[in-house]
C-alpha positions as CSV (number, residue, x, y, z in Angstrom):
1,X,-22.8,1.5,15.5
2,X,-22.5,-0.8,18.1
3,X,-23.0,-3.9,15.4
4,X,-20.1,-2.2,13.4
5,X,-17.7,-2.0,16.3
6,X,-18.7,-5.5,17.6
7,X,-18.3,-7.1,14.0
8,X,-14.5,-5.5,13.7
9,X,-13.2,-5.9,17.2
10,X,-14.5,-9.9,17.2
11,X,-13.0,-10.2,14.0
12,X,-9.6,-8.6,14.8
13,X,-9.5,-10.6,18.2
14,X,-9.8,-13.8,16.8
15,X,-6.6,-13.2,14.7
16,X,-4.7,-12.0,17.1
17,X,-3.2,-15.9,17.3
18,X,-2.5,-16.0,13.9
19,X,-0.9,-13.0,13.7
20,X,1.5,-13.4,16.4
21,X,2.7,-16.5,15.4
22,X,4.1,-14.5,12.3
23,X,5.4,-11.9,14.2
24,X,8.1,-10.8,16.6
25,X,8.5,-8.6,19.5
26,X,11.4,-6.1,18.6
27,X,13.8,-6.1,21.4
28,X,13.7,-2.6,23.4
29,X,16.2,-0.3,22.8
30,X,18.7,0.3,25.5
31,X,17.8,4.0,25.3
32,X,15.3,6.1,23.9
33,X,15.8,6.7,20.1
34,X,13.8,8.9,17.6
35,X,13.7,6.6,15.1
36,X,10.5,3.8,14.7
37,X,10.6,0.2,14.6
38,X,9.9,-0.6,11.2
39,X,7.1,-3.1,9.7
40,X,9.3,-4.6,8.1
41,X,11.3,-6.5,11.3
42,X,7.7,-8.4,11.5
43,X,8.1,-9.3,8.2
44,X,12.1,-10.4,7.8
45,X,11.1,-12.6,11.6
46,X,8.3,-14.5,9.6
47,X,10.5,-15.5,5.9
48,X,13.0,-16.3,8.2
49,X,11.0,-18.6,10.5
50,X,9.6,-19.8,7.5
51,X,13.1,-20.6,6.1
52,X,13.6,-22.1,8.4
53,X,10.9,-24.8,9.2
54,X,11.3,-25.5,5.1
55,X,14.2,-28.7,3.3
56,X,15.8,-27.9,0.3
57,X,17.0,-24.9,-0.9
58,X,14.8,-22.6,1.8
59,X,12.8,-20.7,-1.4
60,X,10.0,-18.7,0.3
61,X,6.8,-20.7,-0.6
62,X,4.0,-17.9,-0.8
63,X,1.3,-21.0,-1.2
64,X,2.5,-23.1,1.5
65,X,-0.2,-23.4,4.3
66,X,1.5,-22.3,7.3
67,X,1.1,-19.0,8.9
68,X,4.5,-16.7,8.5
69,X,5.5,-14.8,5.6
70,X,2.4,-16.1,3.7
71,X,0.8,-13.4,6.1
72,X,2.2,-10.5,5.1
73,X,2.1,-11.5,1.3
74,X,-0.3,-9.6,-0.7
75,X,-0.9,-6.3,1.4
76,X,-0.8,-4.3,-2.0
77,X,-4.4,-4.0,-2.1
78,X,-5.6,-2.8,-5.8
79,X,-8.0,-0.1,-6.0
80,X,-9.9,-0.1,-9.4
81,X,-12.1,2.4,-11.1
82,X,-13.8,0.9,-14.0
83,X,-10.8,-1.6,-14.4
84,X,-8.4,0.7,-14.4
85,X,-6.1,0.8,-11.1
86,X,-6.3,4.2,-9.4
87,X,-4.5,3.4,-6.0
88,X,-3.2,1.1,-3.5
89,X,-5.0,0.4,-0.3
90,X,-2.1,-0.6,2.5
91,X,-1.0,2.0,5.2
92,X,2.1,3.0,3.5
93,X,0.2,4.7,0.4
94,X,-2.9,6.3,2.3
95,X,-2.8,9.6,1.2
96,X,-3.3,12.9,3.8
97,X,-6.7,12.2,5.7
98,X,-8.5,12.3,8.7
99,X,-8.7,9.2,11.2
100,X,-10.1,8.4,14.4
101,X,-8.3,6.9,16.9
102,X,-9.4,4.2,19.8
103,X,-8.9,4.0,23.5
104,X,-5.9,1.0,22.7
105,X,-4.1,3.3,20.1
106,X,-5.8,1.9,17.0
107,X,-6.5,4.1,14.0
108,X,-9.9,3.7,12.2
109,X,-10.8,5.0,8.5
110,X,-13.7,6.6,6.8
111,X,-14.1,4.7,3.6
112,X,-16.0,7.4,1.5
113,X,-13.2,10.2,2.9
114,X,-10.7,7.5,1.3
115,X,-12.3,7.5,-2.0
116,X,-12.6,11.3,-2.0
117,X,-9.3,11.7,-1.2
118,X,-7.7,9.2,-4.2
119,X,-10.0,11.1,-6.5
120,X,-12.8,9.2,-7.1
121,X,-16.3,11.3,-7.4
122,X,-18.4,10.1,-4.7
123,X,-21.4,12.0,-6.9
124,X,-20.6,9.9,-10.1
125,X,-20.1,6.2,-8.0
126,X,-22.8,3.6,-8.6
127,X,-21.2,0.9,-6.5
128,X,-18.1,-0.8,-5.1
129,X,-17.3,-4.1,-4.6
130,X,-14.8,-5.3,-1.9
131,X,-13.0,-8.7,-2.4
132,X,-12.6,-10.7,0.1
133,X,-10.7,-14.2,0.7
134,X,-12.4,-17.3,-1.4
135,X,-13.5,-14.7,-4.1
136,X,-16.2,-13.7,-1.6
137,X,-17.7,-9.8,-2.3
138,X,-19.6,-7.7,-0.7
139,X,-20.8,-4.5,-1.9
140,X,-22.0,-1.0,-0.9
141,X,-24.0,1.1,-3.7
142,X,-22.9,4.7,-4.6
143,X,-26.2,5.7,-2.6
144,X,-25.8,4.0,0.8
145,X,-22.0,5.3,0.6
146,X,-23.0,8.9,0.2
147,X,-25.9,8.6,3.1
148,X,-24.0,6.9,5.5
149,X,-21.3,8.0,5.2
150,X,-19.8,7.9,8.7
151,X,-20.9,4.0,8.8
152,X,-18.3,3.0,6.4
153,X,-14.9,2.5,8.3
154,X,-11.8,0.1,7.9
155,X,-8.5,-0.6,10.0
156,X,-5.6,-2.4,9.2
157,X,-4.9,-5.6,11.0
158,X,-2.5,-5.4,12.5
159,X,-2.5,-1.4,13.1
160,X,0.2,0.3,11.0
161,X,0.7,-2.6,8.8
162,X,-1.1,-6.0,7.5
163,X,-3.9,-6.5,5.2
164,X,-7.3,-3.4,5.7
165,X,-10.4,-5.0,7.5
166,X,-14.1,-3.8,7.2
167,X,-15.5,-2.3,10.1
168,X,-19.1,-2.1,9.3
169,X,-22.3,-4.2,9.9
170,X,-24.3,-4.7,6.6
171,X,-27.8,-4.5,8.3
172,X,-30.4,-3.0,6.4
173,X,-27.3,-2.8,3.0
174,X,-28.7,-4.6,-0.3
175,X,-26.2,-7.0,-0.3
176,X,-25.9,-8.1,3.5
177,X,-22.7,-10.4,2.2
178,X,-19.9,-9.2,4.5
179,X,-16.0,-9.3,4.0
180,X,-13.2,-9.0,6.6
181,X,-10.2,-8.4,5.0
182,X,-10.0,-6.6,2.0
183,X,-8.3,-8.3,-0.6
184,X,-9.0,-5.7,-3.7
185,X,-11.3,-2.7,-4.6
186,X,-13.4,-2.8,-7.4
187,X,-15.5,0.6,-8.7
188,X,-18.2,1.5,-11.2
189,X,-18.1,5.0,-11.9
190,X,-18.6,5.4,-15.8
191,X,-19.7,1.6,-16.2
192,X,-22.2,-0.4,-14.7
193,X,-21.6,-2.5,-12.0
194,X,-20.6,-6.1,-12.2
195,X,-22.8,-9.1,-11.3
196,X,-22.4,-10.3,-8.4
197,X,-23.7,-14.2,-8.7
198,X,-26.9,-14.0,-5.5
199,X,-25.7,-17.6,-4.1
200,X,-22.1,-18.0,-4.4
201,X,-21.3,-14.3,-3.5
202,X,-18.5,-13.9,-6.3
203,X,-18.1,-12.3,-9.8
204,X,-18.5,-15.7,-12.2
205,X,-16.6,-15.7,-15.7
206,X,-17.1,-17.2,-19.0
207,X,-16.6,-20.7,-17.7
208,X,-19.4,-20.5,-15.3
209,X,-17.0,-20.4,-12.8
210,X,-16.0,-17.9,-9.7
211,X,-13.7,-15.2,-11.0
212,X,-11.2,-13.3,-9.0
213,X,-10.2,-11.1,-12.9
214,X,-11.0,-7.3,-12.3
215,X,-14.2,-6.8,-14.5
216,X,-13.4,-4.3,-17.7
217,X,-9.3,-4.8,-16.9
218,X,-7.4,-2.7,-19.2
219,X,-4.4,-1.5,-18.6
220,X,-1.1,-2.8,-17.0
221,X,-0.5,-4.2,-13.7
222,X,0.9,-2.0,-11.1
223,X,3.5,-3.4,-10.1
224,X,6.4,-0.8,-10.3
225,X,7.2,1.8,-7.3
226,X,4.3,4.2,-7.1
227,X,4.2,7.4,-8.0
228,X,1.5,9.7,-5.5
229,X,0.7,13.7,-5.8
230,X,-1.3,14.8,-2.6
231,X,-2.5,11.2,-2.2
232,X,-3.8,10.7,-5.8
233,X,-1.6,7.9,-7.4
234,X,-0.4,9.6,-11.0
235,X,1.4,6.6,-12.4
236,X,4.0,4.0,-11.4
237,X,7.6,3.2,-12.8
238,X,8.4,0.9,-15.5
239,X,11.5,0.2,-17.2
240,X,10.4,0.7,-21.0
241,X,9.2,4.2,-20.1
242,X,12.8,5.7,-18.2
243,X,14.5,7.8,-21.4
244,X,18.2,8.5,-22.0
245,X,16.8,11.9,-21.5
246,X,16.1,10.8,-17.8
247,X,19.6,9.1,-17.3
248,X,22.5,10.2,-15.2
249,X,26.6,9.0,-15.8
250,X,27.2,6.2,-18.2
251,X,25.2,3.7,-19.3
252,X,27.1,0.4,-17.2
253,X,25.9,2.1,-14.0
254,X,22.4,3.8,-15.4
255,X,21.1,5.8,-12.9
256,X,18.1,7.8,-13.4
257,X,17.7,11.6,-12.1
258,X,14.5,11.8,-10.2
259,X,13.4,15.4,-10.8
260,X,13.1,14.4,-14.5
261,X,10.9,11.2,-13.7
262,X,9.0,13.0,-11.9
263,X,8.7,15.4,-14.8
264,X,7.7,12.5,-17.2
265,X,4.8,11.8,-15.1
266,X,3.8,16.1,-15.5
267,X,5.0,16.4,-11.6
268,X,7.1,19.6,-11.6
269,X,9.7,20.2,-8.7
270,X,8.9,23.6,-8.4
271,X,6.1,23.7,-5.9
272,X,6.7,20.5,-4.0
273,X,6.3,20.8,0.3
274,X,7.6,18.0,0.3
275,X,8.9,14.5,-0.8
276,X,8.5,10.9,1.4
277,X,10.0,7.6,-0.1
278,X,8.1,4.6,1.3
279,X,9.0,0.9,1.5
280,X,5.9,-1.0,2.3
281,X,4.3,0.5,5.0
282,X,7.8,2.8,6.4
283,X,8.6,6.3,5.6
284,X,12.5,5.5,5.1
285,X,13.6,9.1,3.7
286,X,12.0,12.6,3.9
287,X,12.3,15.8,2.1
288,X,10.7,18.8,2.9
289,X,10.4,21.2,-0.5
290,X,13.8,23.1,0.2
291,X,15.7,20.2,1.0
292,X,14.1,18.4,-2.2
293,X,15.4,21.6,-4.5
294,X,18.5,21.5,-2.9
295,X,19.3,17.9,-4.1
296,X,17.2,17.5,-7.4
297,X,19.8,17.6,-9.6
298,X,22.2,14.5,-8.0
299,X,19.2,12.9,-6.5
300,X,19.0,9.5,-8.7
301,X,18.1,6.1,-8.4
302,X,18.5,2.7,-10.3
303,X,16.1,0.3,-11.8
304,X,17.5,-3.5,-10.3
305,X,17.0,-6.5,-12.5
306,X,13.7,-8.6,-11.3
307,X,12.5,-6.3,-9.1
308,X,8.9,-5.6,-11.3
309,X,10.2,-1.6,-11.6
310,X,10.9,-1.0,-7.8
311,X,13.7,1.1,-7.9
312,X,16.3,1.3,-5.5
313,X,16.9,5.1,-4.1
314,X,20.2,6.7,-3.3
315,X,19.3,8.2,-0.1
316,X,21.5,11.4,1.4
317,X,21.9,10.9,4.9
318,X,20.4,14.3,5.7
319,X,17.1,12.5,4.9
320,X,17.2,9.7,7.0
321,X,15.8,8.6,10.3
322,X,18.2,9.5,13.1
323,X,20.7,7.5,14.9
324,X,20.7,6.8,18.8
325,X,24.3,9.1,18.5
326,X,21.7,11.6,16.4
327,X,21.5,12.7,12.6
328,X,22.4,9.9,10.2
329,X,25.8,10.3,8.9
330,X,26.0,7.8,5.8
331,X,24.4,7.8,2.2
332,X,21.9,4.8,2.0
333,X,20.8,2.9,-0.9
334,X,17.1,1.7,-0.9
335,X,13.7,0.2,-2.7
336,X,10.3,1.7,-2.2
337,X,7.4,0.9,-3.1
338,X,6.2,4.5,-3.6
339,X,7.4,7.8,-3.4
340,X,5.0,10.3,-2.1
341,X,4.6,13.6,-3.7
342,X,3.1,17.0,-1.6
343,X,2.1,19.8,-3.4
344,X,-1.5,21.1,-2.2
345,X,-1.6,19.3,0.8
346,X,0.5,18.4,4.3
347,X,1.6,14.8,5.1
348,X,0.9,12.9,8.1
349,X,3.2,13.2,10.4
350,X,4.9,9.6,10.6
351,X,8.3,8.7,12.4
352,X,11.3,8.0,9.9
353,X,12.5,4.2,9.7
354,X,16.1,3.7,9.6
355,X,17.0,1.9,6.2
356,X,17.6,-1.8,6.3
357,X,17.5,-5.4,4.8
358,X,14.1,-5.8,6.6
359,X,12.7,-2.8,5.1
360,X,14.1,-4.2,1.4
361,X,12.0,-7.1,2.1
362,X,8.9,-6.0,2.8
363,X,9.5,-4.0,-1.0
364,X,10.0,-7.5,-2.1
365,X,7.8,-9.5,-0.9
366,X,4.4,-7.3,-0.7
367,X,3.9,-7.6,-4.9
368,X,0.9,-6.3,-6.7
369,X,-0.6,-9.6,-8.3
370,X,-4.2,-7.8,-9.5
371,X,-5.1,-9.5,-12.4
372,X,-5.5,-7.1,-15.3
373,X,-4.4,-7.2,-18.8
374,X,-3.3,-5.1,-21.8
């Protein structure tokens, strides 16, 4: 244990730098207000620092070398089950599940209650293969998971938001290759587990070479707005799948009624506890199941050009964070990057983020590049 704890805290230390160079304070407000900071201000300080250091037209360069909004790219971590994607690992999607938290505030995760709680069969696993930066993978086999169990933790950088990071030491594992931050998730439930080359620590494809491809791929990427019942992710939203059936007023404004999308993915309203609309890792809207019935039938949202099928909410203002001057009093439109269905089980209780450009952006800018193919 004391390995474990020593291998995440040195690890998370010595990127403490890095980090805050791509990050800024928020300013305090002038009075207390029940509303929280979002992620996303981190993120909108580090594109625009970015901007601005950059000639030219100012386009957002997510392979230039310096440390800013390069570090909050990529936080849509792909979980994989025998090449198909089953969830996204970031602290916006993790479904309903215990956590331990630190003397400094920090929560910590048990990796096999994750698993469970996404759906996979921890009975049934043979292994799984984290990804790591430079195409470096470690693994854990189904066996070690299920016997220690408790071992098997992971935090997020930078708490609440940032890429997940191991918290484990891999003495006495069968691969003792070890990754810090997470990069993607790959599982062998039903099919045997990839090779991992002995000496060069990757998965290595036809040309001999390291391969970051997602071994048995099929399927398409996720990269729509997510679509989670009591933490397990059901589908996600693209644009050839929405139906005239699904539509709402005339087609040169085509809105979509989200009770019936919901229904497309077999996720009845009747039922729900409640409803939480996500951008990146901020709850920006909240229903609980009476509220959600109340609005079902005008509760829409639209399907913006480029945006990879995140869709842009029309948020009542009854389901907003609050104002310093109390309740919001103002529809807001929105993306998210999932919306968060509770049926069987509670959510955690998170703070409400008021709606803003900054949140936008971190729907933007956070993309699900997994490699996978039809």
């Amino acid at each position: 244990m004391a390995n474990s704890l020593r291998t995440c805290l040195s690890f998370v230390l010595a990127t403490c730098a890095l980090v805050a160079c791509s990050r800024r304070t928020p300013e305090q407000a002038a009075h207390n207000t029940p509303q929280a900071l979002p992620n996303g201000v981190a993120l909108a300080a580090a594109v625009t620092s970015e901007r601005e250091s950059k000639s030219g037209d100012g386009k957002l360069d997510p392979n230039d070398p310096k440390h800013g909004a390069r570090k909050m790219m990529g936080l849509d971590v792909g979980v994989f089950v025998d090449g198909v994607q089953a969830s996204v690992l970031r602290y916006g999607d993790l479904p309903p599940m215990p956590f331990t938290t630190l003397d400094d505030g920090t929560r910590r995760y048990g990796l096999a209650e994750y698993l469970k709680a996404i759906g996979v069969s921890l009975d049934s696993l043979k292994s799984i293969h984290l990804h790591g930066n430079g195409d470096r993978i470690a693994s854990i086999e189904g066996a070690e998971l299920q016997k220690f169990a408790d071992r098997f933790k992971f935090q997020f950088l930078s708490g609440t938001t940032g890429a997940p990071v191991t918290c484990w030491s891999t003495d006495g594992l069968k691969n003792k290759t070890n990754v810090q931050e997470i990069r993607k998730i790959t599982l062998y439930v039903t099919k045997a587990s990839a090779l991992i080359d002995p000496k060069r620590g990757c998965h290595v494809g036809a040309d001999g070479a390291c391969s970051d491809a997602v071994p048995y791929a099929s399927g398409d990427a996720v990269k729509g707005t997510r679509v989670y019942v009591d933490g397990k992710m059901v589908g996600f939203v693209k644009r050839r799948q929405l139906t005239e059936a699904m539509a709402m007023g005339d087609a040169s404004e085509r809105k979509y009624n989200l009770a019936k999308v919901l229904a497309g993915f077999g996720v009845e309203k009747s039922g729900i506890r409640a409803v939480n609309f996500v951008a990146g890792d901020d709850v920006i809207a909240s229903a609980d199941g009476t509220k959600f019935a109340t609005i079902a039938q005008d509760f829409y949202f639209e399907l913006p050009k480029h945006n990879h099928g995140k869709v842009r909410i029309h948020a009542p203002a009854g389901l907003q964070a609050k104002t310093e001057s109390g309740p919001a009093t103002i529809d807001a439109d929105a993306l998210v990057s999932s919306i968060q269905v509770f049926k069987t089980t509670t959510p955690t209780v998170r703070e409400l983020t008021a709606i803003s450009e900054d949140t936008d952006l971190s729907v933007q800018i956070a993309s699900n590049t997994a490699a996978t193919r039809d």
